[in-house]
C-alpha positions as CSV (number, residue, x, y, z in Angstrom):
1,X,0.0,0.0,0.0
2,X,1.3,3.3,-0.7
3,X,1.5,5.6,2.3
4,X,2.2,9.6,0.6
5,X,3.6,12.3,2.3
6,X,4.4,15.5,1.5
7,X,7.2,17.9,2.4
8,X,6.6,21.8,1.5
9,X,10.6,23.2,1.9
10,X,10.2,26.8,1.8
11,X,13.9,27.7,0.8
12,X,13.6,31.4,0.9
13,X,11.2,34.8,2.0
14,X,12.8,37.2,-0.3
15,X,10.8,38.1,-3.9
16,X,10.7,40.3,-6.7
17,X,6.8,40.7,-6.8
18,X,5.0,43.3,-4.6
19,X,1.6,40.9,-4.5
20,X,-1.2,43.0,-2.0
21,X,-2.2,39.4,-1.0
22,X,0.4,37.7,-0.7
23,X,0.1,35.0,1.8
24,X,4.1,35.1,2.9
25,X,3.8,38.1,3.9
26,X,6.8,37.6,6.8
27,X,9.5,40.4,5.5
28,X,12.2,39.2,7.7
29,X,16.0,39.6,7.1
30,X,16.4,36.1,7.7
31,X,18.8,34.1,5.5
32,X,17.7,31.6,2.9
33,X,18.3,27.8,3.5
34,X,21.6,26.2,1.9
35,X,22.4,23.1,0.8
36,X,23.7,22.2,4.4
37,X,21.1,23.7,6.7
38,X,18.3,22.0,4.6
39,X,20.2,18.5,4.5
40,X,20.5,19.3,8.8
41,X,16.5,19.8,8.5
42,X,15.8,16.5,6.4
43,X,17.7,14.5,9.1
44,X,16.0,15.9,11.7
45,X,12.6,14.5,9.5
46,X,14.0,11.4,9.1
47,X,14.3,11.4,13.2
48,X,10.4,12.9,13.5
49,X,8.8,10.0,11.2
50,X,10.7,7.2,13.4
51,X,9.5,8.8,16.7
52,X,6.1,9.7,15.4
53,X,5.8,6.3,13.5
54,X,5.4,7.3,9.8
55,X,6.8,5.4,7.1
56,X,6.5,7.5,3.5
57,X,6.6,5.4,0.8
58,X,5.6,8.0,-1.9
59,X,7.1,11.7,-0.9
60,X,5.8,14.8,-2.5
61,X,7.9,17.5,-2.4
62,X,7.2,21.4,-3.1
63,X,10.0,24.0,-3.2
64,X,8.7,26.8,-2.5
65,X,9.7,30.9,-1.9
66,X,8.9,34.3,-1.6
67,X,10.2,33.7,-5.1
68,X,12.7,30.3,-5.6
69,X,14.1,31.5,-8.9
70,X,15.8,34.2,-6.7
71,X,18.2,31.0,-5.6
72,X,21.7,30.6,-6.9
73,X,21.0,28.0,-9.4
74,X,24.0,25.8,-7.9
75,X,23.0,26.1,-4.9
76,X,19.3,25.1,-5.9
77,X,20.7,22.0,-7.9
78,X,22.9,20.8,-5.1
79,X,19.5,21.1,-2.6
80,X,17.6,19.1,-4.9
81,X,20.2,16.3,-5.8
82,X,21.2,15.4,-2.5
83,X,17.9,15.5,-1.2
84,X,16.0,12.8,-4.3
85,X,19.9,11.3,-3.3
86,X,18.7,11.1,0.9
87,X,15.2,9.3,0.3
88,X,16.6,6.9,-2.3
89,X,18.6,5.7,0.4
90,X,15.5,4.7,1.9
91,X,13.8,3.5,-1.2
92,X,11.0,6.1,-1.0
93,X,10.0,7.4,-4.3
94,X,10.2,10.8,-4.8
95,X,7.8,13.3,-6.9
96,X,9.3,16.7,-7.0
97,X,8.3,20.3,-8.3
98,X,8.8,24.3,-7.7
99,X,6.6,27.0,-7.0
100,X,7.4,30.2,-9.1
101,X,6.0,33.5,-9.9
102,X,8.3,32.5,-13.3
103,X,9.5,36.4,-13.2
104,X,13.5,35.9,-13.6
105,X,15.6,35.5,-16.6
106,X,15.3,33.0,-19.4
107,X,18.0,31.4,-18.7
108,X,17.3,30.6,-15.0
109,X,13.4,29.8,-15.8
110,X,15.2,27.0,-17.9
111,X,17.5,25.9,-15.3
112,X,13.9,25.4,-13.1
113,X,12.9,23.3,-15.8
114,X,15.2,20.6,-16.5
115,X,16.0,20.5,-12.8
116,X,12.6,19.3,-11.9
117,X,11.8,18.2,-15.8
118,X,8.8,20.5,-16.2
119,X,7.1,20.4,-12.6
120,X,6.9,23.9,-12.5
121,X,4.1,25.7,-11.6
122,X,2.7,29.1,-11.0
123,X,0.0,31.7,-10.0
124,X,-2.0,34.1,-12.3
125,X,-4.3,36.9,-11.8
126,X,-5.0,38.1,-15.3
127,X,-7.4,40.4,-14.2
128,X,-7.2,42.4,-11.3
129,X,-4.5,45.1,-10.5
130,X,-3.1,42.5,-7.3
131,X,-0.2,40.8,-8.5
132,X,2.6,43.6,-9.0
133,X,6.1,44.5,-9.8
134,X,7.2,47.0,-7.3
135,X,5.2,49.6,-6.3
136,X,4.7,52.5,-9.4
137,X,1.0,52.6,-11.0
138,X,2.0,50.1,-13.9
139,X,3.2,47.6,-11.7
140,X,0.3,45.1,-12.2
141,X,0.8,45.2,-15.7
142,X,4.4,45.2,-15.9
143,X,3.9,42.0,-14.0
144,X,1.5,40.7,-16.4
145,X,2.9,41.5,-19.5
146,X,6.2,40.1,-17.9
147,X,5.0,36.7,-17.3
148,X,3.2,36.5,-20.3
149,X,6.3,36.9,-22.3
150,X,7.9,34.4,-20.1
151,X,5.1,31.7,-21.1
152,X,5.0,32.6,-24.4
153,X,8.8,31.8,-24.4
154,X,8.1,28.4,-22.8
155,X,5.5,27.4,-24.9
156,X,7.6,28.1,-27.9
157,X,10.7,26.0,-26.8
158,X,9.0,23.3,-24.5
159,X,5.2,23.3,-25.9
160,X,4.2,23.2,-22.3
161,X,1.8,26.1,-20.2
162,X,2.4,26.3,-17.1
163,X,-0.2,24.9,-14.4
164,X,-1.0,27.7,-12.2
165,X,-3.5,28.5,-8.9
166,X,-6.1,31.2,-9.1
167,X,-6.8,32.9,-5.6
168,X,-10.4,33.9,-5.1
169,X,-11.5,36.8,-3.7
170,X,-13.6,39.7,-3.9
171,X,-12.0,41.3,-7.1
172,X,-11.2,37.6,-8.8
173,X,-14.0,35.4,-8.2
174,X,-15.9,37.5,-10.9
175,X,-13.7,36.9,-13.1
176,X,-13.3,32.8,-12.5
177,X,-15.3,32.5,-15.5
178,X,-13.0,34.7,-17.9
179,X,-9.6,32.6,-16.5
180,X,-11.4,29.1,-17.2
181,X,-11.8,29.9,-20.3
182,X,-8.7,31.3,-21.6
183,X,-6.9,28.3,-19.6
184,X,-9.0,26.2,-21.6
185,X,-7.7,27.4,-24.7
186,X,-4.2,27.7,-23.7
187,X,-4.4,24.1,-22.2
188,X,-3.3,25.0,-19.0
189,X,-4.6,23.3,-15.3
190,X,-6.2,24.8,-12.9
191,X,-6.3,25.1,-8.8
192,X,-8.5,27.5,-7.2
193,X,-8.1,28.7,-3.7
194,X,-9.8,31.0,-1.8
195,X,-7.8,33.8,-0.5
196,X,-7.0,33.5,3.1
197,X,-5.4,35.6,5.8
198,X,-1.9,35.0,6.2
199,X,-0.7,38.4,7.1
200,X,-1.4,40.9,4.4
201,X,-4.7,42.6,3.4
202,X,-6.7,40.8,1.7
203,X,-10.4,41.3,0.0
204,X,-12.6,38.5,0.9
205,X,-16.5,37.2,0.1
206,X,-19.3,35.5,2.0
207,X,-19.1,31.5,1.5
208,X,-22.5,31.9,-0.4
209,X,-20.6,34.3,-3.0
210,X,-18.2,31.6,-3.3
211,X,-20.3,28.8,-3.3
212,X,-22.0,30.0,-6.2
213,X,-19.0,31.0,-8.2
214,X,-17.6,27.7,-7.7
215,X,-20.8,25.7,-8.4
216,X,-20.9,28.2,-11.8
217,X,-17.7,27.1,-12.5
218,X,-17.7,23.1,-12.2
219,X,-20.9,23.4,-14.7
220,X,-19.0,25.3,-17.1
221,X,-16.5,22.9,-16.9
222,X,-18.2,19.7,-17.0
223,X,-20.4,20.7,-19.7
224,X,-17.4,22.3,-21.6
225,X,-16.4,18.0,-21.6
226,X,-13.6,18.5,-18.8
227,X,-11.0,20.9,-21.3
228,X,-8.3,20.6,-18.8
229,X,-7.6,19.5,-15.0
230,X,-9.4,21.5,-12.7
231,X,-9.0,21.2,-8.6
232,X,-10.6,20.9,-6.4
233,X,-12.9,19.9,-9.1
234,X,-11.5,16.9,-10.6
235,X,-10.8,15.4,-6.7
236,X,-13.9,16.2,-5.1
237,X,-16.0,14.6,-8.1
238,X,-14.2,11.4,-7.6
239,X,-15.0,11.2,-4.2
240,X,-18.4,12.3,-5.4
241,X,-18.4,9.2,-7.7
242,X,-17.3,6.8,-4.9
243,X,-14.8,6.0,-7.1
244,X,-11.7,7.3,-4.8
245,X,-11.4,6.9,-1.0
246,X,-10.6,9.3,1.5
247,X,-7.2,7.5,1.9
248,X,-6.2,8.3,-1.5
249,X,-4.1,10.7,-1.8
250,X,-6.0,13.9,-3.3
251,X,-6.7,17.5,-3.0
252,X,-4.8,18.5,0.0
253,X,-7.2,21.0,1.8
254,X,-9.6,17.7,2.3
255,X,-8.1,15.3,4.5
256,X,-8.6,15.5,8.3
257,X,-5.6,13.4,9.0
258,X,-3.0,16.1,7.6
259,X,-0.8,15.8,10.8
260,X,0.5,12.7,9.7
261,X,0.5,13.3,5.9
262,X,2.7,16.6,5.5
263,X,5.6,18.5,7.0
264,X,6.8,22.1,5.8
265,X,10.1,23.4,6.6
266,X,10.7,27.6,6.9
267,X,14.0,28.9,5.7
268,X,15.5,29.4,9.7
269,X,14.4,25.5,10.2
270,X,10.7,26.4,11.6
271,X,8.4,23.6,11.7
272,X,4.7,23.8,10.4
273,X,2.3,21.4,9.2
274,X,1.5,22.9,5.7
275,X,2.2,25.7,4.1
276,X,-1.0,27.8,4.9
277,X,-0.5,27.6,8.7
278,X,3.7,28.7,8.1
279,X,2.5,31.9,6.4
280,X,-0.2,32.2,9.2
281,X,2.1,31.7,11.8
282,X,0.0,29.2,13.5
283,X,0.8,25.9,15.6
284,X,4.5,25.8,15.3
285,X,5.5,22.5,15.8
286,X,9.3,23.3,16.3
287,X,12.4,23.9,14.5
288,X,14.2,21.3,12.2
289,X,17.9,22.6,13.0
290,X,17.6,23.6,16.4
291,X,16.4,19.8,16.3
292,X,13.0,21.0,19.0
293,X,9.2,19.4,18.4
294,X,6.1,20.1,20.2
295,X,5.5,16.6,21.1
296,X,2.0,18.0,23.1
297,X,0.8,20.3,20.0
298,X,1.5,17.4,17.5
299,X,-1.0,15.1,19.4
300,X,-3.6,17.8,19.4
301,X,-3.4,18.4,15.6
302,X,-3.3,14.3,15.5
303,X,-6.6,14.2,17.2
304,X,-8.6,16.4,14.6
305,X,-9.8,13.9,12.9
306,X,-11.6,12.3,15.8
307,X,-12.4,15.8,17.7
308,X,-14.4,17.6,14.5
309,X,-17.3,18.8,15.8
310,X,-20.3,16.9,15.8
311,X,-21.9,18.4,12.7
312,X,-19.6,17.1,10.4
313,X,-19.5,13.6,11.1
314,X,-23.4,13.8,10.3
315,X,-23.1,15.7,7.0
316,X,-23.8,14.5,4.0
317,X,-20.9,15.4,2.4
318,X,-18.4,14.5,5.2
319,X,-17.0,11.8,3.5
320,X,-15.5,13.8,0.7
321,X,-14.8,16.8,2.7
322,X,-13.5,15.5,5.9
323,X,-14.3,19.0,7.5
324,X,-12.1,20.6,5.1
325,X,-8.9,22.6,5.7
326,X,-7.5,23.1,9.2
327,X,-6.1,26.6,8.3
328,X,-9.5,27.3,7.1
329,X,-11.0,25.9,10.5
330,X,-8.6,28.7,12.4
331,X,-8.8,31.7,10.0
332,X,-12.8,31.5,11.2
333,X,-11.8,31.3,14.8
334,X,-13.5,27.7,15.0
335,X,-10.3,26.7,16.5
336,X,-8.1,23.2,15.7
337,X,-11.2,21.3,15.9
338,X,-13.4,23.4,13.8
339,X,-14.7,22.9,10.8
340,X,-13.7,25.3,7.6
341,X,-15.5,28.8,7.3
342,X,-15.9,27.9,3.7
343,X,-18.4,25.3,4.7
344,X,-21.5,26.9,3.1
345,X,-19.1,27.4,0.2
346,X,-18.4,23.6,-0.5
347,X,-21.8,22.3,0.4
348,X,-23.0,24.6,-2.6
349,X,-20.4,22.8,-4.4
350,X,-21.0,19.3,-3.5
351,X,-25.3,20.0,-4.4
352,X,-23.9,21.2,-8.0
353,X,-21.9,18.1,-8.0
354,X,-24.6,15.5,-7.2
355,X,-26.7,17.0,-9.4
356,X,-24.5,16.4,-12.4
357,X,-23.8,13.0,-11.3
358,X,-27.4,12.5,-10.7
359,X,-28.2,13.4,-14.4
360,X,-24.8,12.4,-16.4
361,X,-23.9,9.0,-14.5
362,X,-21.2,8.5,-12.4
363,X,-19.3,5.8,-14.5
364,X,-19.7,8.5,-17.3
365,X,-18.6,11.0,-14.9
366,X,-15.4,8.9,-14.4
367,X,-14.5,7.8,-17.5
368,X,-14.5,11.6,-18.7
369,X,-12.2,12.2,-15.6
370,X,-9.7,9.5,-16.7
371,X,-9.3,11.3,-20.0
372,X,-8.2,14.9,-18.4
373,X,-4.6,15.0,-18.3
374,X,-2.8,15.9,-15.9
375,X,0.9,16.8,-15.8
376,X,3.1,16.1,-13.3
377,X,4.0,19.9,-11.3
C-alpha cells in the first residue's frame, strides 16, 4: 500500500513581486536555506517520522519561496540532488516540483525546468491590478505582461503552459469564469483557492458568494467536456463518484488526518504542518535545526480527525470533505477542531456536483475524468 507524504521546503522569503495578497507576507532579514542547513533539516525529518511512527513510501515535495528562482542556481541544484539522493537511500520514491512566480531570466526559468523536468508551476491573476512588480502605477501590468512573455517563451521552446493557482477573492471570483476559459484554450490546469489571511490585506467574500461561483464554474466545466484539470474539481468529483477513497491521496485541503501526511520546513528550520499555517504563523510545531518538536501540540493536531465537531461527522458530504482545511477551521476562529469557514461554500459545491452525477452517471462522470490529463508539477 502506498502511504504519501508530502514535504513543503520553503527555501527562501525574499521576492521580486509586490503581490497586495500575498500570503508570505513575513518580510524578515532572515537568510535563505543552503544546501547544508536544509540536509540538517531533512535529518531531523528522518528522526520525526521514526519517533512519530510514519513510514512514507511515496514523498511529494514542493519547493517553494517568496520567489525560488531568486536562488543561486547551484545552490538550488545541489539542494535538490542530494535531497531525491537522501530518500533513495531509503527507497522512498520521490515526486518533486517548484513554486514560481516565473519572473527571472530566461535562462534561470530554464535551469527550473530541467532541474525538476517541467514540474513547474505558477500563479496568475489576469485580471485584477493584485499581483505587481514594485510599487509605481503600472506595476500590475508590468507584471502581467512580464510573465506572459515568459510563457510565451516556454511554450515556444518546450510546448508546455504552465499549471497555475487562481486565488479567489472579492476582485477575482468575478472573473473565475473569464480565467477558465482562456486556460482552456491555452491548455493550462487549474487550482483554485480562496484567498485567506496570512498576514497581508486581503479582500474577501461571504461563503454563499463563493459557493455560487464555484458551483458556476464546475458546470461550465463539465459541460465544456472536462477541457483541462481543474481542482478541487476533478478530486472532489471522484470522491463524489465513490470512485476514490478518502485515503487516496487527493486535494490537499480535504483530509482531516494532515498531521501525519505533511511536513513544511521555513528557511530558519521552523516547523509547520503545511504551508497555509507557516504563512499564518499558526501551531509551530518546532524547528528542524535547532532539532525541537512540540511533542503535546502534534498530538492535538493528531486528534482532529476524531475531535471535529459533531456536525460534520453527520453531514452528507463529510465523507469527501472531511471537515475541510484546518487553516480554514482557524482563519474562522473555530479553532483546531473546527470545521472550515468555507463550509457553506463547499456544500454549494458538492449539491452542484450531485446533481451532475445525478443526471450524467457517475461511470460517465469517471471515465470523462480519466481522460483529463494531468501533468506532473
Amino acid at each position: 500500500m502506498t502511504r504519501p507524504y508530502t514535504l513543503h521546503l520553503r527555501i527562501t522569503h525574499a521576492c521580486n513581486a509586490t503581490c497586495s495578497y500575498c500570503s508570505s507576507w513575513k518580510k524578515t532579514n532572515e537568510p535563505s536555506m543552503t544546501p547544508q542547513s536544509l540536509d540538517l533539516a531533512l535529518s531531523f525529518v528522518e528522526e520525526l517520522w521514526e519517533k512519530l511512527g510514519l513510514a512514507p513510501t511515496f514523498l511529494n515535495i514542493e519547493y517553494v519561496g517568496g520567489e525560488i528562482l531568486l536562488i543561486d542556481p547551484e545552490e538550488l541544484t545541489q539542494m535538490v540532488l542530494q535531497t531525491r539522493a537522501r530518500f533513495a537511500r531509503r527507497g522512498i520514491q520521490v515526486r518533486d516540483g517548484a513554486q514560481s512566480n516565473l519572473i527571472g531570466s530566461t535562462r534561470r526559468v530554464e535551469h527550473l525546468y530541467e532541474l525538476f523536468s517541467g514540474r513547474v508551476g505558477t500563479s496568475i491573476d489576469r485580471f485584477s491590478a493584485q499581483r505587481t512588480l514594485g510599487h509605481s502605477a503600472d506595476g500590475a501590468k508590468r507584471y502581467r505582461v512580464f510573465q506572459l512573455h515568459v510563457e510565451k517563451g516556454l511554450d515556444e521552446r518546450r510546448d508546455v503552459m504552465p499549471p497555475a493557482v487562481l486565488s479567489l477573492d472579492a476582485k477575482t471570483l468575478p472573473f473565475l469564469m473569464e480565467e477558465l476559459a482562456l486556460s482552456a484554450k491555452e491548455g493550462r490546469e487549474m487550482t483554485l483557492r480562496p484567498i485567506f489571511q496570512g498576514g497581508s490585506e486581503i479582500s474577501s467574500v461571504t461563503p454563499l458568494e463563493m459557493g455560487e461561483g464555484l458551483a458556476a464554474a464546475f458546470r461550465w466545466w463539465v459541460e465544456a467536456r472536462m477541457p483541462m484539470h481543474v481542482e478541487p474539481f476533478a478530486s472532489l468529483l471522484r470522491r463524489r463518484c465513490d470512485e476514490v477513497s478518502i485515503e487516496d491521496n487527493g486535494f490537499c485541503a480535504w483530509q482531516a488526518d494532515c498531521a501525519e501526511k505533511s511536513l513544511s520546513i521555513e528557511p530558519n528550520g521552523d516547523l509547520f504542518i503545511c504551508q497555509e499555517l507557516a504563512d499564518m504563523d499558526q501551531l509551530k510545531l518546532g524547528n528542524a535545526l535547532t532539532r525541537t518538536f512540540d511533542d503535546g501540540l502534534y498530538a492535538k493536531i493528531k486528534l482532529r480527525k476524531e475531535r471535529l465537531e459533531a456536525g460534520c461527522f453527520s453531514c452528507p458530504y463529510f465523507k469527501s470533505c472531511q471537515g475541510g482545511c484546518l487553516q480554514q477551521s482557524l482563519e474562522g476562529g473555530a479553532g483546531l477542531y473546527g470545521k472550515t469557514q468555507w463550509c457553506l461554500a463547499w456544500k454549494r459545491l458538492f449539491k452542484e456536483m450531485d446533481e451532475v452525477i445525478a443526471s450524467t452517471g457517475s461511470a460517465r462522470l469517471f471515465s470523462r475524468l480519466a481522460t483529463v490529463s494531468r501533468k506532473p508539477s
